[in-house]
C-alpha positions as a LaTeX table, in Angstrom:
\begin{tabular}{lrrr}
\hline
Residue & $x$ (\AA) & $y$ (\AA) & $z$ (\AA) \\
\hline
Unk1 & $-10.52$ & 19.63 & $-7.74$ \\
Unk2 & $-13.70$ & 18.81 & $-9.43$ \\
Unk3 & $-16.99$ & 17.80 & $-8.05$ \\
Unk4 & $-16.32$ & 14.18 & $-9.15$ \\
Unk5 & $-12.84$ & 13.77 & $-7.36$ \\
Unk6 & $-14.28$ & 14.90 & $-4.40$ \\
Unk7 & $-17.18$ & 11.61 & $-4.36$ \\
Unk8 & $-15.96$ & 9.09 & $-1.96$ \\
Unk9 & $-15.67$ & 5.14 & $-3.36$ \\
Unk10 & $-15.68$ & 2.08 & $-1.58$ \\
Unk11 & $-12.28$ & 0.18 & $-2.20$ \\
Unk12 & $-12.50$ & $-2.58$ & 0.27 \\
Unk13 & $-14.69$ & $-3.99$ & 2.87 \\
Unk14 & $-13.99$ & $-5.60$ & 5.59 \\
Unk15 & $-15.96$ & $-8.18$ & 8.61 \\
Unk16 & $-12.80$ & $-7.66$ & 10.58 \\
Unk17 & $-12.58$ & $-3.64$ & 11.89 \\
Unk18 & $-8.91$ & $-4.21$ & 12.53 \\
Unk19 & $-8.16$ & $-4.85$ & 9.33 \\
Unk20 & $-9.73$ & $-2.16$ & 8.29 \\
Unk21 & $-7.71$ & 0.61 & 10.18 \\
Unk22 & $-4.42$ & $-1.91$ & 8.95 \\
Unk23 & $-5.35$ & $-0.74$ & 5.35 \\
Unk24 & $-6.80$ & 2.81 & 6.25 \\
Unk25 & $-3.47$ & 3.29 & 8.01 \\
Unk26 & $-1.22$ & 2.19 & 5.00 \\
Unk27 & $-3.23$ & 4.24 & 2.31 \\
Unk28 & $-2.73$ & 7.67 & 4.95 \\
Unk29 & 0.91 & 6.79 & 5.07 \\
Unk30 & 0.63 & 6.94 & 1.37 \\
Unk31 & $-0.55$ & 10.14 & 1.18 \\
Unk32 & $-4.35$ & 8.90 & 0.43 \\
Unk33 & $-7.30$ & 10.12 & 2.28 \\
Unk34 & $-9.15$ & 7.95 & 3.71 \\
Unk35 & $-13.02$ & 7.36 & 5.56 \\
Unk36 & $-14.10$ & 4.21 & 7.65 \\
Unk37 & $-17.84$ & 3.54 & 7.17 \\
Unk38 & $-19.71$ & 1.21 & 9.45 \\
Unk39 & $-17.16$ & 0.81 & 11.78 \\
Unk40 & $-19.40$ & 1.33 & 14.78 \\
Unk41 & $-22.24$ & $-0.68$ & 13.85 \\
Unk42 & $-19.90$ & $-3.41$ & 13.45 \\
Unk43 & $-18.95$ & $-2.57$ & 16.98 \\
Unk44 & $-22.37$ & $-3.13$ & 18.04 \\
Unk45 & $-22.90$ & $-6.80$ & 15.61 \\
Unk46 & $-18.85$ & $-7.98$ & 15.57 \\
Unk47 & $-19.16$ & $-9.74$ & 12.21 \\
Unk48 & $-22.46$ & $-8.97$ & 11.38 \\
Unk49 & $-21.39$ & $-6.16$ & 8.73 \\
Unk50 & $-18.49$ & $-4.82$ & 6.75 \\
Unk51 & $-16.62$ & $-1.53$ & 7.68 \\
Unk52 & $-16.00$ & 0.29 & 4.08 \\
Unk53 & $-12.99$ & 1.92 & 3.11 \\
Unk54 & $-13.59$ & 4.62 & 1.20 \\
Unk55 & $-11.27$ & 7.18 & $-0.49$ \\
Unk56 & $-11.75$ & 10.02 & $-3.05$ \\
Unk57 & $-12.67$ & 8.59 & $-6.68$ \\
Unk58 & $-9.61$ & 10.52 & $-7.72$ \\
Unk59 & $-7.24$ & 8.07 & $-5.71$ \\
Unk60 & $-9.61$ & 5.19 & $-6.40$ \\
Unk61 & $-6.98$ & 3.42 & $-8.94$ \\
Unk62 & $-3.87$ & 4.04 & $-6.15$ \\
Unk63 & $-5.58$ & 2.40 & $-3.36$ \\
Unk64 & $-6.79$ & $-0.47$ & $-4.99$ \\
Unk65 & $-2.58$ & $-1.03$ & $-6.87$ \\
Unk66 & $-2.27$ & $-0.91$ & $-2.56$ \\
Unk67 & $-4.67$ & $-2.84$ & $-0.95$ \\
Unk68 & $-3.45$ & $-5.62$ & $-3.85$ \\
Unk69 & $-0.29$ & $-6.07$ & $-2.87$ \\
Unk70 & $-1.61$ & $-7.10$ & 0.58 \\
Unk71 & $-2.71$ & $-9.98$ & 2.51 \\
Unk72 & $-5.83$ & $-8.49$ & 4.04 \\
Unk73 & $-9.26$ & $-10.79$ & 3.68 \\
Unk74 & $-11.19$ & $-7.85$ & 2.26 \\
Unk75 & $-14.48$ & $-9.44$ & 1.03 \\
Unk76 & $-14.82$ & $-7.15$ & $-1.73$ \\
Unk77 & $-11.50$ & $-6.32$ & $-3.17$ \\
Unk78 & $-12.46$ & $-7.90$ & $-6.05$ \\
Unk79 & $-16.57$ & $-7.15$ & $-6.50$ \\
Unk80 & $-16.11$ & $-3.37$ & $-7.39$ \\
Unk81 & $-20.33$ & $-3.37$ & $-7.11$ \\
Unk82 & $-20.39$ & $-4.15$ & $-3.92$ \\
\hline
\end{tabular}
């Protein structure tokens, strides 16, 4: 793999932390690697900030085709900046 499909992206974030191991937990089952960020500090401030799912930038375009066909209230689903 090349240095760029190793970079992690954010594809979702979410205020909720377990929504966030919903999704992390149906990208693994996909065969998608996955990494939680935050998702202690929003222990510490429930609501206060986002836990980011990233993946590799290589699977980037899977996950998101994924995490669209759910219900999940990711707040930033659709604001690839953020």
């Amino acid at each position: 793999m090349t240095e760029q499909d190793q970079q992690l992206v954010s594809v979702a974030g979410f205020r909720d932390p377990t929504e966030a191991h919903f999704a992390q937990g149906m990208l693994e089952a996909a065969g998608i690697e996955t990494l939680l960020q935050g998702e202690n500090a929003n222990a510490l401030y429930p609501g206060a900030l986002r836990v980011r799912l990233q993946v590799r930038e290589a699977d980037e375009a899977a996950a998101r085709a994924l995490l669209a066909t759910t219900e999940l209230e990711d707040d930033t689903l659709d604001d690839p900046a953020r």
